[in-house]
VONU-447537 format. One record per atom (N, C-alpha, C): residue in one letter; atom name; y, x, z. Coordinates in nm, 2 decimals. Example, Ala and Ser with C-alpha at 12.3 -4.5 7.8 and 13.67 -1.06 7.14 Angstrom:
% VONU-447537
<site code="A" site="N" y="-0.57" x="1.32" z="0.78"/>
<site code="A" site="CA" y="-0.45" x="1.23" z="0.78"/>
<site code="A" site="C" y="-0.33" x="1.32" z="0.78"/>
<site code="S" site="N" y="-0.22" x="1.28" z="0.71"/>
<site code="S" site="CA" y="-0.11" x="1.37" z="0.71"/>
<site code="S" site="C" y="0.00" x="1.29" z="0.79"/>
% end
This chain:
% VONU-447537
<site code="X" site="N" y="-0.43" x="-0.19" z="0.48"/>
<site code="X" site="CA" y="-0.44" x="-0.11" z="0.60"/>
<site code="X" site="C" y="-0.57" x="-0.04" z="0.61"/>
<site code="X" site="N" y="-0.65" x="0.01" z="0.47"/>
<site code="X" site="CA" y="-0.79" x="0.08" z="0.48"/>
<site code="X" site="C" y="-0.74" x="0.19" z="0.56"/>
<site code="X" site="N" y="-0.63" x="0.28" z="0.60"/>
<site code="X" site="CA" y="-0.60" x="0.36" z="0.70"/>
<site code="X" site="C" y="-0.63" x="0.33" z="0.83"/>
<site code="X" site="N" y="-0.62" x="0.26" z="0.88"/>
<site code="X" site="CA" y="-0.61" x="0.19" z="1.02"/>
<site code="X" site="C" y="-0.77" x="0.25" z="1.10"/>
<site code="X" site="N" y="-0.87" x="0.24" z="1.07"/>
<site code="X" site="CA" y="-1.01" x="0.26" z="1.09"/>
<site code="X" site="C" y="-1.12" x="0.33" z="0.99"/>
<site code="X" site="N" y="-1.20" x="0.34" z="0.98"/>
<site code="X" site="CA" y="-1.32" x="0.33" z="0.89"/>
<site code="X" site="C" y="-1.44" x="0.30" z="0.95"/>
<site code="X" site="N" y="-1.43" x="0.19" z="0.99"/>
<site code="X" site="CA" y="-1.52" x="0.15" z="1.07"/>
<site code="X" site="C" y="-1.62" x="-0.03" z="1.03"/>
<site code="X" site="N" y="-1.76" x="-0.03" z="1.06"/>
<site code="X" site="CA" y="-1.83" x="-0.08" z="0.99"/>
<site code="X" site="C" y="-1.78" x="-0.22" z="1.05"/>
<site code="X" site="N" y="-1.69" x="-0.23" z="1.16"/>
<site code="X" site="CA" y="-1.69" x="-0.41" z="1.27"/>
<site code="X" site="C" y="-1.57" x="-0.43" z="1.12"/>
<site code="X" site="N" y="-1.46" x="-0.32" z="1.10"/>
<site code="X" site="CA" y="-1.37" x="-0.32" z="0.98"/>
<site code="X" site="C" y="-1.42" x="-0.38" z="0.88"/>
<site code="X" site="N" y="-1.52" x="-0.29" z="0.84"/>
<site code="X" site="CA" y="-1.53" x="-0.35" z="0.69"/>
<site code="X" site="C" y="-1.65" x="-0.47" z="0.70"/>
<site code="X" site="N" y="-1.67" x="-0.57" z="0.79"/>
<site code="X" site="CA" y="-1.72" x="-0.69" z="0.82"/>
<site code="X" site="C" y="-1.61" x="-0.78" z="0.83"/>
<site code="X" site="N" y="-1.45" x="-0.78" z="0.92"/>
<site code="X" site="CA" y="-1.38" x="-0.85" z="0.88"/>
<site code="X" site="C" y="-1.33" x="-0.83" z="0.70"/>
<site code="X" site="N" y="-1.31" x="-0.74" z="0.64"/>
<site code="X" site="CA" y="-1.27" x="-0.72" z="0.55"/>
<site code="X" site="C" y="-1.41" x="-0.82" z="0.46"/>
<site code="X" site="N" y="-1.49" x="-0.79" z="0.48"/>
<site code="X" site="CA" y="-1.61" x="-0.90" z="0.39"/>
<site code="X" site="C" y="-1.58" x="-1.02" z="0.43"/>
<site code="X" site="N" y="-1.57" x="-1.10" z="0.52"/>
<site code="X" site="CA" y="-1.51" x="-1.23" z="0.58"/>
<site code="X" site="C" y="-1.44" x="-1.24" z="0.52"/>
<site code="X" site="N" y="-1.31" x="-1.20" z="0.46"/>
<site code="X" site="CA" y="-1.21" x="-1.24" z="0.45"/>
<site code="X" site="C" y="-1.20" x="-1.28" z="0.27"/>
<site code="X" site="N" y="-1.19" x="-1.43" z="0.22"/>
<site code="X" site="CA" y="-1.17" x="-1.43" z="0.14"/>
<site code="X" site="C" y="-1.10" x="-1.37" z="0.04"/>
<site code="X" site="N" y="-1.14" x="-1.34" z="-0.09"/>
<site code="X" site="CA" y="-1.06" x="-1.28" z="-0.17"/>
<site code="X" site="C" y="-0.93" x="-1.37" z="-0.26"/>
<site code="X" site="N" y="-0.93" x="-1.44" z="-0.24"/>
<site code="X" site="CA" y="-0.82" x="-1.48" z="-0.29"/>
<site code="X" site="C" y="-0.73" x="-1.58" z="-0.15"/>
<site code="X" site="N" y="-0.61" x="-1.62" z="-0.19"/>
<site code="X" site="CA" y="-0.58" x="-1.71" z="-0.10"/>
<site code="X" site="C" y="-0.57" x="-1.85" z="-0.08"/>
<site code="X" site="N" y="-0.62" x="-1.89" z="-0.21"/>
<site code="X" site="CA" y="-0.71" x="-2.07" z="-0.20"/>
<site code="X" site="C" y="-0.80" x="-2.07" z="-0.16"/>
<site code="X" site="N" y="-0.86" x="-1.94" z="-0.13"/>
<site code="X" site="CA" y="-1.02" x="-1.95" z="-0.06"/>
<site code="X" site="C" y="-0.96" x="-1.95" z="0.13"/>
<site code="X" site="N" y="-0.88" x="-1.91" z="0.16"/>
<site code="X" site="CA" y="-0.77" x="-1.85" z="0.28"/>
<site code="X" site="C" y="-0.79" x="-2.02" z="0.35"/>
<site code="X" site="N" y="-0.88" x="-2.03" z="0.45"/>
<site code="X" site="CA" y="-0.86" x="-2.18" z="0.49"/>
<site code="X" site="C" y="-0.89" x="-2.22" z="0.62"/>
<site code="X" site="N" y="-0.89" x="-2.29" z="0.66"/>
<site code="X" site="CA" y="-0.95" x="-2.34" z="0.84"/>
<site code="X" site="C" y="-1.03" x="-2.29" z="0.90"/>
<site code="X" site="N" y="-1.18" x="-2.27" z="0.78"/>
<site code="X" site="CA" y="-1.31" x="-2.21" z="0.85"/>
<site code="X" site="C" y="-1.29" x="-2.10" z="0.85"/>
<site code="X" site="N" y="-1.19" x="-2.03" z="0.79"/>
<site code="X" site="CA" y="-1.17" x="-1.84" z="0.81"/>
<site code="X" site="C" y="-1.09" x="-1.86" z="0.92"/>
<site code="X" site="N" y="-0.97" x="-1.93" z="0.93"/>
<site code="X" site="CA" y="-0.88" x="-1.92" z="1.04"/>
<site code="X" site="C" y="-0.98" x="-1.94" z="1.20"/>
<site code="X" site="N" y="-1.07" x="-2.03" z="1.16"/>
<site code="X" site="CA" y="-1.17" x="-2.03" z="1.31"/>
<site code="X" site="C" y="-1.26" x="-1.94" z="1.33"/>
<site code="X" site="N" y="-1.30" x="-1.89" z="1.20"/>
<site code="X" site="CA" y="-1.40" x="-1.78" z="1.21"/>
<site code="X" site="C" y="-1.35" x="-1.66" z="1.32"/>
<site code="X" site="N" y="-1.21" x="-1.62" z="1.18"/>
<site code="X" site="CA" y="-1.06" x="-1.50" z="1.32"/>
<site code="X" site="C" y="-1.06" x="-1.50" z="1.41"/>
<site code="X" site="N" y="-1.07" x="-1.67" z="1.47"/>
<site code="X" site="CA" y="-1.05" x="-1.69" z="1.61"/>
<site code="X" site="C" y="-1.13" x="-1.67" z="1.69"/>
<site code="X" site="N" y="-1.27" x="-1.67" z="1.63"/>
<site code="X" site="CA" y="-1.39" x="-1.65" z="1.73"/>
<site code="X" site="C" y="-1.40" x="-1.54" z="1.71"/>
<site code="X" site="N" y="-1.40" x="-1.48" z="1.61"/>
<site code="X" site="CA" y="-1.40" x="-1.30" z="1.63"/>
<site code="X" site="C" y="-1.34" x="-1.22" z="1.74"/>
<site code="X" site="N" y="-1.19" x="-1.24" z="1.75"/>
<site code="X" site="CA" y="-1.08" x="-1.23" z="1.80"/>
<site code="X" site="C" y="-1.12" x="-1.29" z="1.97"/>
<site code="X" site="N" y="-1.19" x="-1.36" z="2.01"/>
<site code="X" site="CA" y="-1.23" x="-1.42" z="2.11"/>
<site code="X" site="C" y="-1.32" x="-1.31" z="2.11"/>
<site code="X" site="N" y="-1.46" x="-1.33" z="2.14"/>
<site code="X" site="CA" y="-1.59" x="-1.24" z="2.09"/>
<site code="X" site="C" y="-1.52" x="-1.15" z="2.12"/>
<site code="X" site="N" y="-1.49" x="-1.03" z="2.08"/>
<site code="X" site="CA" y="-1.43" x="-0.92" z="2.09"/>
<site code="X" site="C" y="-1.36" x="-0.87" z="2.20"/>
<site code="X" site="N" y="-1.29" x="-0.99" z="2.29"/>
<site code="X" site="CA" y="-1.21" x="-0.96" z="2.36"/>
<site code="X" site="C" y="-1.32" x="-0.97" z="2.48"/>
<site code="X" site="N" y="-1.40" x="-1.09" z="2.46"/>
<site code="X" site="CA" y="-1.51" x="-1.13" z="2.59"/>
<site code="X" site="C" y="-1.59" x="-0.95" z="2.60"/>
<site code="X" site="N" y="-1.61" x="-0.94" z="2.48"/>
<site code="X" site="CA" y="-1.73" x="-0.79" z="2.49"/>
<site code="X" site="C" y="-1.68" x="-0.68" z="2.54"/>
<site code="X" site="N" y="-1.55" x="-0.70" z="2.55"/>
<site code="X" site="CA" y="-1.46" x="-0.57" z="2.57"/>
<site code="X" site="C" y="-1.47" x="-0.57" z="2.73"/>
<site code="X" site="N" y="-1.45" x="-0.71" z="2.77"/>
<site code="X" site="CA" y="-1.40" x="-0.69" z="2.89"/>
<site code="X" site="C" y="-1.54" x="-0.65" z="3.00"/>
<site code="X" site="N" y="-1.66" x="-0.75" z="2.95"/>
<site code="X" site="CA" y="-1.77" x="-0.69" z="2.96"/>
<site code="X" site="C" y="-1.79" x="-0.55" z="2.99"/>
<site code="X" site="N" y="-1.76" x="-0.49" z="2.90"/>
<site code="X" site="CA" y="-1.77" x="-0.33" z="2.86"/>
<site code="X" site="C" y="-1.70" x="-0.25" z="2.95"/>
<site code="X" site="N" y="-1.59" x="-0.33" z="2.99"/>
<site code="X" site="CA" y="-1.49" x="-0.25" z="3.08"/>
<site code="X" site="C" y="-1.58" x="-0.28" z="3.26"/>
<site code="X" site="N" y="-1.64" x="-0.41" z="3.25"/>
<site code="X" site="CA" y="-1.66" x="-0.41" z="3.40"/>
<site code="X" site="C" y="-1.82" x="-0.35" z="3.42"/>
<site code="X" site="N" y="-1.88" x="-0.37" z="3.31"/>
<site code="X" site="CA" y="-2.04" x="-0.27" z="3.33"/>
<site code="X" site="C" y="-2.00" x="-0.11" z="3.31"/>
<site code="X" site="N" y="-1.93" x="-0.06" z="3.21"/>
<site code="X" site="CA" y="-1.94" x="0.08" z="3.20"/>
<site code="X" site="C" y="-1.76" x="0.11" z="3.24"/>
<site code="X" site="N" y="-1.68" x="0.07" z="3.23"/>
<site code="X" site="CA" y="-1.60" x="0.14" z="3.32"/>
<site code="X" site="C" y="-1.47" x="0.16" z="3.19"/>
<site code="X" site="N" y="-1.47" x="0.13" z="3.07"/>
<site code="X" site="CA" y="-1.42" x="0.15" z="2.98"/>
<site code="X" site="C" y="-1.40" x="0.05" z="2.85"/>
<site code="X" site="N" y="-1.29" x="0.04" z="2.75"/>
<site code="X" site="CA" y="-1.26" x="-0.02" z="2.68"/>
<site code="X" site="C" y="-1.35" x="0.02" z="2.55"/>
<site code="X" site="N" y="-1.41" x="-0.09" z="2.45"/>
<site code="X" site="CA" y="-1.46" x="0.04" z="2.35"/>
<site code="X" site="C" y="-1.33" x="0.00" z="2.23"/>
<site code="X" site="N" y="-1.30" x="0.11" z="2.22"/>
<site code="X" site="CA" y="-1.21" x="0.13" z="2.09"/>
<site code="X" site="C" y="-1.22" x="0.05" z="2.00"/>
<site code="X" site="N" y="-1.31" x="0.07" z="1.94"/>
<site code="X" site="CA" y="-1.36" x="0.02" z="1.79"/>
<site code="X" site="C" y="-1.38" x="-0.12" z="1.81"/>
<site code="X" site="N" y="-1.43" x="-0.20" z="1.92"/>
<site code="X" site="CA" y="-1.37" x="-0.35" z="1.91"/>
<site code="X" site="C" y="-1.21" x="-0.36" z="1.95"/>
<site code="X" site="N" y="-1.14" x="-0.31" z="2.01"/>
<site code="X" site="CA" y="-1.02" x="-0.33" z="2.02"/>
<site code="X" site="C" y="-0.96" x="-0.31" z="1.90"/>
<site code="X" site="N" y="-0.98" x="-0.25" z="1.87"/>
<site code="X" site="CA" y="-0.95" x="-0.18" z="1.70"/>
<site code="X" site="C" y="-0.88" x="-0.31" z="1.60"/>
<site code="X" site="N" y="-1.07" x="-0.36" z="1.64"/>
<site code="X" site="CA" y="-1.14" x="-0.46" z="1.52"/>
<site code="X" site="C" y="-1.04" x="-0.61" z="1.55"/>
<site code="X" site="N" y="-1.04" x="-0.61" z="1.69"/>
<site code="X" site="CA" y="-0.98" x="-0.74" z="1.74"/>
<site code="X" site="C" y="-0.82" x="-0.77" z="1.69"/>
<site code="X" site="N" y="-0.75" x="-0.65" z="1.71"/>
<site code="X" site="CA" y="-0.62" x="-0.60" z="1.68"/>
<site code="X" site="C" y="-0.60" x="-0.68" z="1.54"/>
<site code="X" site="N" y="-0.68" x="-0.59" z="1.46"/>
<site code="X" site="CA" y="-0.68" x="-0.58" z="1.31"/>
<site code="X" site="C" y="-0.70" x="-0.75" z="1.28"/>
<site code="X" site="N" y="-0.78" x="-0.81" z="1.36"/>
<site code="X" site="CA" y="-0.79" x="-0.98" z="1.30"/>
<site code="X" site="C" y="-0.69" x="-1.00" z="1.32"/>
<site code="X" site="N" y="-0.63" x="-0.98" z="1.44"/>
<site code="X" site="CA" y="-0.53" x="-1.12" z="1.49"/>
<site code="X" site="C" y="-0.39" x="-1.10" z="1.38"/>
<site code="X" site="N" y="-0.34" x="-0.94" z="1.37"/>
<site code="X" site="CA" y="-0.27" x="-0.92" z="1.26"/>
<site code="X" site="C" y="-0.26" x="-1.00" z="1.12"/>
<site code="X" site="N" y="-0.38" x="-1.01" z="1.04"/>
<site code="X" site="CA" y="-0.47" x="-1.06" z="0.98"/>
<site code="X" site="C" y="-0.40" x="-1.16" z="0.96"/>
<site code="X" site="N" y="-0.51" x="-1.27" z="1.09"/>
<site code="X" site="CA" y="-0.52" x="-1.43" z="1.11"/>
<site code="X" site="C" y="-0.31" x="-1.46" z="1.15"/>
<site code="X" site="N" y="-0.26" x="-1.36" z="1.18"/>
<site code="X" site="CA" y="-0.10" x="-1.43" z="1.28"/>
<site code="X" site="C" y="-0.03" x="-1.39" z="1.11"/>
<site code="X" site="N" y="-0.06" x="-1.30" z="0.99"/>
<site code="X" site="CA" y="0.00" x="-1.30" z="0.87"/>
<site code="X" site="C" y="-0.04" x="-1.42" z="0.80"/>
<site code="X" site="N" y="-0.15" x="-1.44" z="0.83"/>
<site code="X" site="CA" y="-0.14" x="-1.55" z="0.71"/>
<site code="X" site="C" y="-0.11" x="-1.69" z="0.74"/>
<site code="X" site="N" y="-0.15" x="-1.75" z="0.88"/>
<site code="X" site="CA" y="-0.09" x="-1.81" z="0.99"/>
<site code="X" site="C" y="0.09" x="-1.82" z="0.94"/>
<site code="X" site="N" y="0.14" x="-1.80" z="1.00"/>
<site code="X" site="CA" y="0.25" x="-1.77" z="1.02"/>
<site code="X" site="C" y="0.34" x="-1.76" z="0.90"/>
<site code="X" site="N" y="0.29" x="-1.67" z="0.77"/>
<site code="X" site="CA" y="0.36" x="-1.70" z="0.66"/>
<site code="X" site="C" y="0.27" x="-1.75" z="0.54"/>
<site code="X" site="N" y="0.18" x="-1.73" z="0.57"/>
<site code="X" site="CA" y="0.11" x="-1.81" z="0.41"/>
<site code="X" site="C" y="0.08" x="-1.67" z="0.31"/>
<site code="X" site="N" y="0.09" x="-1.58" z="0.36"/>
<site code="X" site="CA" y="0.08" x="-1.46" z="0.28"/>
<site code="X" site="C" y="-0.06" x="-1.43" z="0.27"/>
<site code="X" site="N" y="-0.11" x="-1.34" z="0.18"/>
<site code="X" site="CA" y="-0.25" x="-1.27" z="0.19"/>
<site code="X" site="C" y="-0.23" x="-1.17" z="0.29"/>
<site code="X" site="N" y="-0.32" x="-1.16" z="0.36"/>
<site code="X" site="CA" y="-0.29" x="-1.04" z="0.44"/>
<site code="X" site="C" y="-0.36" x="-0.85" z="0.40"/>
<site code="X" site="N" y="-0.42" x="-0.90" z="0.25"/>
<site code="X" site="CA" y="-0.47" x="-0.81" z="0.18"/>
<site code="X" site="C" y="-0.39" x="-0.71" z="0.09"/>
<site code="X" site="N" y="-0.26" x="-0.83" z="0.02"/>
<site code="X" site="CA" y="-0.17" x="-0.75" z="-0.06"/>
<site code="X" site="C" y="-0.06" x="-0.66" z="0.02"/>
<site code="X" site="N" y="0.03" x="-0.60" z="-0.10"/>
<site code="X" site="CA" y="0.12" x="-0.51" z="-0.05"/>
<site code="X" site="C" y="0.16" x="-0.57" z="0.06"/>
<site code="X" site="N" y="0.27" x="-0.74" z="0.04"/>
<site code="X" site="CA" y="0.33" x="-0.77" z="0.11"/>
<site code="X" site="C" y="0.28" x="-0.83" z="0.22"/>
<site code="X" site="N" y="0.13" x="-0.86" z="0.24"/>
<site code="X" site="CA" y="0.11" x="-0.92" z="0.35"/>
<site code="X" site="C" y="0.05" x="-0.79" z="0.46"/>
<site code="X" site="N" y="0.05" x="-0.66" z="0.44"/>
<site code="X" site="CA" y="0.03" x="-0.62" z="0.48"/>
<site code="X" site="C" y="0.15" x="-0.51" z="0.55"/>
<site code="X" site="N" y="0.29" x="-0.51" z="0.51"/>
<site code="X" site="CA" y="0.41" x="-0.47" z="0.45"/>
<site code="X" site="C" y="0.45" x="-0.56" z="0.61"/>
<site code="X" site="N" y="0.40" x="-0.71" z="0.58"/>
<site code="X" site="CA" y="0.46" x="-0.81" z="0.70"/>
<site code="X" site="C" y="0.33" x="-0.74" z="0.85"/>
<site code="X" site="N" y="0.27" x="-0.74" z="0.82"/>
<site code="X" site="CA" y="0.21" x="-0.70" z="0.93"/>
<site code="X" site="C" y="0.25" x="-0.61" z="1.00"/>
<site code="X" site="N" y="0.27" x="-0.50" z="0.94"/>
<site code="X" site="CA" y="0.34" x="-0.37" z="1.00"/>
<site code="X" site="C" y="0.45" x="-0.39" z="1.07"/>
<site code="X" site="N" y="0.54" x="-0.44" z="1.01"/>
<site code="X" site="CA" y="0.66" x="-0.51" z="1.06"/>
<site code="X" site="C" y="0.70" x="-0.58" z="1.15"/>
<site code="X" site="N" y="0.61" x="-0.64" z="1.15"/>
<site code="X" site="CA" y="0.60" x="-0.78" z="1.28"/>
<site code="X" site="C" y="0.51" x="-0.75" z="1.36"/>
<site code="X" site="N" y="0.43" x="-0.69" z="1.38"/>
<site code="X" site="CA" y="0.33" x="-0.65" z="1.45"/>
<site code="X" site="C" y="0.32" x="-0.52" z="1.50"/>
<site code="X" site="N" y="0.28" x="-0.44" z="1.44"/>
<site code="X" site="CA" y="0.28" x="-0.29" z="1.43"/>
<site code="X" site="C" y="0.30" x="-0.24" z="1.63"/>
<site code="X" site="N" y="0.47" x="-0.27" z="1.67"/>
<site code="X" site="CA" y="0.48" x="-0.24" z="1.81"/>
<site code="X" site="C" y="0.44" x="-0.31" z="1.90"/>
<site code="X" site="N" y="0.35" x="-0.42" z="1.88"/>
<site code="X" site="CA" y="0.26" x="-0.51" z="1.97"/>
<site code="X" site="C" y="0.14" x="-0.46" z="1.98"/>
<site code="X" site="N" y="0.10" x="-0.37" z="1.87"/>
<site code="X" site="CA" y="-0.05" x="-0.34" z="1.84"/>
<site code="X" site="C" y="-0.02" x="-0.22" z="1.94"/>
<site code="X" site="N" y="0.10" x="-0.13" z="1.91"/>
<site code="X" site="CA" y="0.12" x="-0.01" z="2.00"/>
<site code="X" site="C" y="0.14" x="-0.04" z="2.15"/>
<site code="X" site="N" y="0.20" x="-0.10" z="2.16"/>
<site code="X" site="CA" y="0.24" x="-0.14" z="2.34"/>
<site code="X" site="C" y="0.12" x="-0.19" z="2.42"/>
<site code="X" site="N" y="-0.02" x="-0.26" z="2.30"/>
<site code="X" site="CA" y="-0.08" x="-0.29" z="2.40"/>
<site code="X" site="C" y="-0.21" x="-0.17" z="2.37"/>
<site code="X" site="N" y="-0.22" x="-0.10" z="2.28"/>
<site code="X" site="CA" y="-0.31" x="0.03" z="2.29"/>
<site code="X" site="C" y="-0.24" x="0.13" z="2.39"/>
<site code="X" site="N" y="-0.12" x="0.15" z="2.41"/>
<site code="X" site="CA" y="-0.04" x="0.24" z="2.49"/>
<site code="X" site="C" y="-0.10" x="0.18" z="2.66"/>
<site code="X" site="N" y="-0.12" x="0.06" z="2.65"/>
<site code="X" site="CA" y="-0.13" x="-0.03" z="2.79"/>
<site code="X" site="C" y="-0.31" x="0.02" z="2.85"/>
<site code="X" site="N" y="-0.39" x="0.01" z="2.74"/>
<site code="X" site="CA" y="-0.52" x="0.04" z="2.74"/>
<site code="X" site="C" y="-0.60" x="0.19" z="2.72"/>
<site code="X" site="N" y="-0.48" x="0.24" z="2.72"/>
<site code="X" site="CA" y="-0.55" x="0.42" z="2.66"/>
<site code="X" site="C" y="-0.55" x="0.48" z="2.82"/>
<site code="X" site="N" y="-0.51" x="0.41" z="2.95"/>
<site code="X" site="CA" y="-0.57" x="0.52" z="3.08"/>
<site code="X" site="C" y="-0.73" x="0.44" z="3.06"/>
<site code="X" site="N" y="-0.67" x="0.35" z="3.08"/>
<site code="X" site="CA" y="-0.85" x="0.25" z="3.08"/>
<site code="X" site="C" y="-0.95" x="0.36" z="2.99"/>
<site code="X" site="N" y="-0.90" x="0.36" z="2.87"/>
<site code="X" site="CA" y="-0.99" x="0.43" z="2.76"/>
<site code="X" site="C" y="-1.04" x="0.52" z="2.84"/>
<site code="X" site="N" y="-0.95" x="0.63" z="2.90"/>
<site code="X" site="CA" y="-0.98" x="0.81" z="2.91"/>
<site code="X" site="C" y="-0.99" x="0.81" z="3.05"/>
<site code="X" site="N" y="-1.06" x="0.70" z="3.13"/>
<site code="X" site="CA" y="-1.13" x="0.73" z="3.26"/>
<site code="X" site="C" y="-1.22" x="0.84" z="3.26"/>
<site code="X" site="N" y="-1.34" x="0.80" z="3.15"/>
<site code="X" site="CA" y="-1.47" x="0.85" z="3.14"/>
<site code="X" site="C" y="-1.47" x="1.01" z="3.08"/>
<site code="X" site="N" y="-1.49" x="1.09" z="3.13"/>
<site code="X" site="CA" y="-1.53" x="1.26" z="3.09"/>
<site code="X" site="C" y="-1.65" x="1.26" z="3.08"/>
<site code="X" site="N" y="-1.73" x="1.34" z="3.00"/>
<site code="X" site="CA" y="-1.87" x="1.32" z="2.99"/>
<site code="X" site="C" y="-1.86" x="1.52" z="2.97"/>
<site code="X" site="N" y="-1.91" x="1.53" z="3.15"/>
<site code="X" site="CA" y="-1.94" x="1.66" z="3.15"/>
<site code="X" site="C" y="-2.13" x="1.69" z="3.11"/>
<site code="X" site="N" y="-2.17" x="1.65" z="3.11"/>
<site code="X" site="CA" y="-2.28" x="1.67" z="3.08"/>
<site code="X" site="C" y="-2.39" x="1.53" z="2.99"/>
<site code="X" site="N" y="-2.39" x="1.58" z="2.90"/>
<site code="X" site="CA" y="-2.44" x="1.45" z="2.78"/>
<site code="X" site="C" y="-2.57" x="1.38" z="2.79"/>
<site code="X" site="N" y="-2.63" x="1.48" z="2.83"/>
<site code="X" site="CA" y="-2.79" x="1.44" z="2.88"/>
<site code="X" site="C" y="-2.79" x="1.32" z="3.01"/>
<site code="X" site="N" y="-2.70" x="1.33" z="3.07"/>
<site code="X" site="CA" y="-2.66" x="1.26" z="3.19"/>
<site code="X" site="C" y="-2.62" x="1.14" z="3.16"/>
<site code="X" site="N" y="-2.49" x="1.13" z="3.08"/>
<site code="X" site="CA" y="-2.49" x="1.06" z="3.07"/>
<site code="X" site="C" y="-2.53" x="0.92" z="2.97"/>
<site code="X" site="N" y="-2.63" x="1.03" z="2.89"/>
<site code="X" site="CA" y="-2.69" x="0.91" z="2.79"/>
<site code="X" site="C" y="-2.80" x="0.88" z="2.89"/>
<site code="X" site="N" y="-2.85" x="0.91" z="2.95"/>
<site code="X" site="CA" y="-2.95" x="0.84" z="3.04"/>
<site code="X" site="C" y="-2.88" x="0.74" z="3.15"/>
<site code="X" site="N" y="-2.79" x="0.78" z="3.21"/>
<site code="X" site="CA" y="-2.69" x="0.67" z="3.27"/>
<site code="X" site="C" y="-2.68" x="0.51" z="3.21"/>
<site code="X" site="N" y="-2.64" x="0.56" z="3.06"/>
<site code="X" site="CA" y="-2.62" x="0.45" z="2.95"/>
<site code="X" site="C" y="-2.74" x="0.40" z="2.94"/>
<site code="X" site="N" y="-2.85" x="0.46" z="2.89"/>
<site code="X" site="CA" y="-2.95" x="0.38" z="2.85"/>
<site code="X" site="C" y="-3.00" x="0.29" z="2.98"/>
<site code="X" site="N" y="-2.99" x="0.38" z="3.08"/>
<site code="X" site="CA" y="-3.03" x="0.25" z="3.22"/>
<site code="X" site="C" y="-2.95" x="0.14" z="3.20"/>
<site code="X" site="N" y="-2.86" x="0.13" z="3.17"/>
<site code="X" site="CA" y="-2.74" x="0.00" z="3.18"/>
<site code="X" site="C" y="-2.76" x="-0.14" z="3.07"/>
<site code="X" site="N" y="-2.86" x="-0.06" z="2.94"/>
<site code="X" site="CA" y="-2.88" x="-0.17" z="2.84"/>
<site code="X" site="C" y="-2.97" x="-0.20" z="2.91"/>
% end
């Protein structure tokens, strides 16, 4: 799924994630889970200080659980053809119904003037 993003939260689960599937074990499946947790806490965060979802962890969060519910669920890699083949499959319209669910959230924010609101932003860190 290197289509999916190009994004650096991406290629952090992709480093996590064992290369083979005897390496595929408990401490990755809890790592997914705290990711996948983590990600959701920051988001929500995100949505009640600045008013919006950020993408790229939703993205990232998506992308684990796919991941962690392929290999879970069937014992597959979720790296090769086929475990990626299953993801799409089984997943794919869950990933869409709930990005479809989150995209007014996303597109609240217009940024008429940039100077504004990066100074907005920076007061908020």
């Amino acid at each position: 799924m290197n289509w999916l993003i190009d994004s650096p939260i991406i290629e952090f689960l992709e480093e996590i994630t064992p290369s083979t599937m005897d390496e595929l074990d408990e401490q990755y499946v809890l790592t997914m889970q705290q990711f996948i947790e983590q990600a959701h806490t920051e988001n929500e965060t995100h949505l009640q200080s600045i008013g919006t979802y950020r993408y790229d962890l939703f993205l990232a969060k998506e992308y684990a659980f796919m991941k962690l519910r392929t290999y879970i669920d069937t014992g597959l890699d979720p790296d090769t053809d086929d475990g990626q083949s299953y993801m799409l499959q089984n997943y794919w319209q869950g990933f869409l119904d709930t990005a479809q669910t989150i995209l007014p959230t996303l597109s609240r924010i217009v940024v008429q003037d940039v100077k504004t609101w990066q100074t907005q932003m920076q007061g908020l860190v």
